[in-house]
ROZATOR-954843 format. One record per residue (C-alpha): residue in three letters; x, y, z; residue number from 1. Coordinates in nm, 2 decimals. Each point is the difference from the previous one (the first is absolute). Example, Ala and Ser with C-alpha at 12.3 -4.5 7.8 and 13.67 -1.06 7.14 Angstrom:
<rs>
R   residuo       px       py       pz   num
R       ala     1.23    -0.45     0.78     1
R       ser     0.14     0.34    -0.07     2
</rs>
This chain:
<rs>
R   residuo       px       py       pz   num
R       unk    -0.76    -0.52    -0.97     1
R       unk     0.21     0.25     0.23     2
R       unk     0.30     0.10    -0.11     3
R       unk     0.25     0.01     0.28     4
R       unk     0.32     0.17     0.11     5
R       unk     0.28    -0.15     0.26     6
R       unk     0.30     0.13     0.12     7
R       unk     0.30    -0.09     0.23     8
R       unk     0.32    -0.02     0.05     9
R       unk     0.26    -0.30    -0.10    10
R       unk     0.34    -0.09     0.07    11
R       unk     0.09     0.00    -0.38    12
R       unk    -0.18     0.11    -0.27    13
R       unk     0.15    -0.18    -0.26    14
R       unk    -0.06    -0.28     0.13    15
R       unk    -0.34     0.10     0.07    16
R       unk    -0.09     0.11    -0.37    17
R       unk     0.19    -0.35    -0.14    18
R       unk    -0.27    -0.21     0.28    19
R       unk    -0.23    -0.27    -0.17    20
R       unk    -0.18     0.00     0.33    21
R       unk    -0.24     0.28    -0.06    22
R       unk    -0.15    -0.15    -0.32    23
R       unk     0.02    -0.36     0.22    24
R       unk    -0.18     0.14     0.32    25
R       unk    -0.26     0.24    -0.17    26
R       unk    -0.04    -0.21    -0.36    27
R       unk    -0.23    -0.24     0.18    28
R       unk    -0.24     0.24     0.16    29
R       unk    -0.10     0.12    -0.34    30
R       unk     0.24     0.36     0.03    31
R       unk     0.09     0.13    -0.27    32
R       unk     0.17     0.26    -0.17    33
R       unk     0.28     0.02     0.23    34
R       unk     0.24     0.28    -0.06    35
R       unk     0.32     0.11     0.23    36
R       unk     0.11     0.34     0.08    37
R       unk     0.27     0.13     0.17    38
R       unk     0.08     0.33     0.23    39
R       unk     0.28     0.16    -0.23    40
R       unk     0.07     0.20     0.33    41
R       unk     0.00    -0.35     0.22    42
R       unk     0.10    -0.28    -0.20    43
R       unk    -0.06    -0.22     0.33    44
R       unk    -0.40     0.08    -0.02    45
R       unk    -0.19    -0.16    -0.30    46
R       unk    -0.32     0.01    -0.06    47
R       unk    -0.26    -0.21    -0.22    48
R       unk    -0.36     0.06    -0.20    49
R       unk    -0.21    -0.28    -0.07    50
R       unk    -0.35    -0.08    -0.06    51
R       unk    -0.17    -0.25     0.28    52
R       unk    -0.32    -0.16    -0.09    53
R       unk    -0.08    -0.08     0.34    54
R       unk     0.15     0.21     0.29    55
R       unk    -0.06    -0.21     0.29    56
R       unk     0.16    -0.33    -0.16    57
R       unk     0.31     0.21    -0.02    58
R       unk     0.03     0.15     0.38    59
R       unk    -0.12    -0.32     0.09    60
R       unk     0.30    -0.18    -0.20    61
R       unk     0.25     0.25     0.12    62
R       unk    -0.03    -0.13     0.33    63
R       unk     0.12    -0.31    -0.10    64
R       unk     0.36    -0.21     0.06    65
R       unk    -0.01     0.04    -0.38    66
R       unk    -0.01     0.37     0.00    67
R       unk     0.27     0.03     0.31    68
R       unk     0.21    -0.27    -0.24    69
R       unk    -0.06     0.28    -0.30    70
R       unk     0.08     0.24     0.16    71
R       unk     0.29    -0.12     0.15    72
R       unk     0.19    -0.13    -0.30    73
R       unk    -0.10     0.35    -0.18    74
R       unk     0.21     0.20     0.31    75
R       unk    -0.39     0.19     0.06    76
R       unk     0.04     0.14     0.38    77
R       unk    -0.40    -0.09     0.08    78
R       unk     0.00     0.30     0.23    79
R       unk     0.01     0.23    -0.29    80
R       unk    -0.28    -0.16    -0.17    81
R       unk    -0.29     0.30    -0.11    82
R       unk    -0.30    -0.14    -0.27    83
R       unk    -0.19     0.33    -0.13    84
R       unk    -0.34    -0.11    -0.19    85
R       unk    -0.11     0.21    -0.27    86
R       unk    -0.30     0.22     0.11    87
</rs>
């Protein structure tokens, strides 16, 4: 199981950290231990690490209306969005 690192920027983080949506969007796909960071330097960019049992599910599911929804009410700016895999 790869564990995986995402960051990107948000409109708020505190609103971001707060967010049940991560746990509601990933929880289902079988990712788990899900822990948040954020840029001390840029509060606006956030980042995550998470183990992902099966990669392709979760691009695939990030494609979604249900990711752009997640995203959305988490104030994520898509455009931001890097995944680094663990080599």
């Amino acid at each position: 199981m790869p564990t995986v690192m995402a960051y990107h920027d948000v409109n708020d983080k505190d609103h971001w950290l707060a967010s049940p949506r991560r746990e509601q969007f990933f929880g289902p796909l079988g990712v788990t231990n899900i822990r948040t960071f954020v840029d001390p330097e840029n509060p606006r960019r956030v980042g995550l690490v998470m183990d992902i049992p099966d990669m392709e599910a979760v691009m695939a599911a990030m494609e979604t209306e249900a990711a752009r929804d997640a995203m959305a009410y988490d104030g994520v700016l898509p455009e931001t969005l890097v995944f680094l895999v663990e080599a």
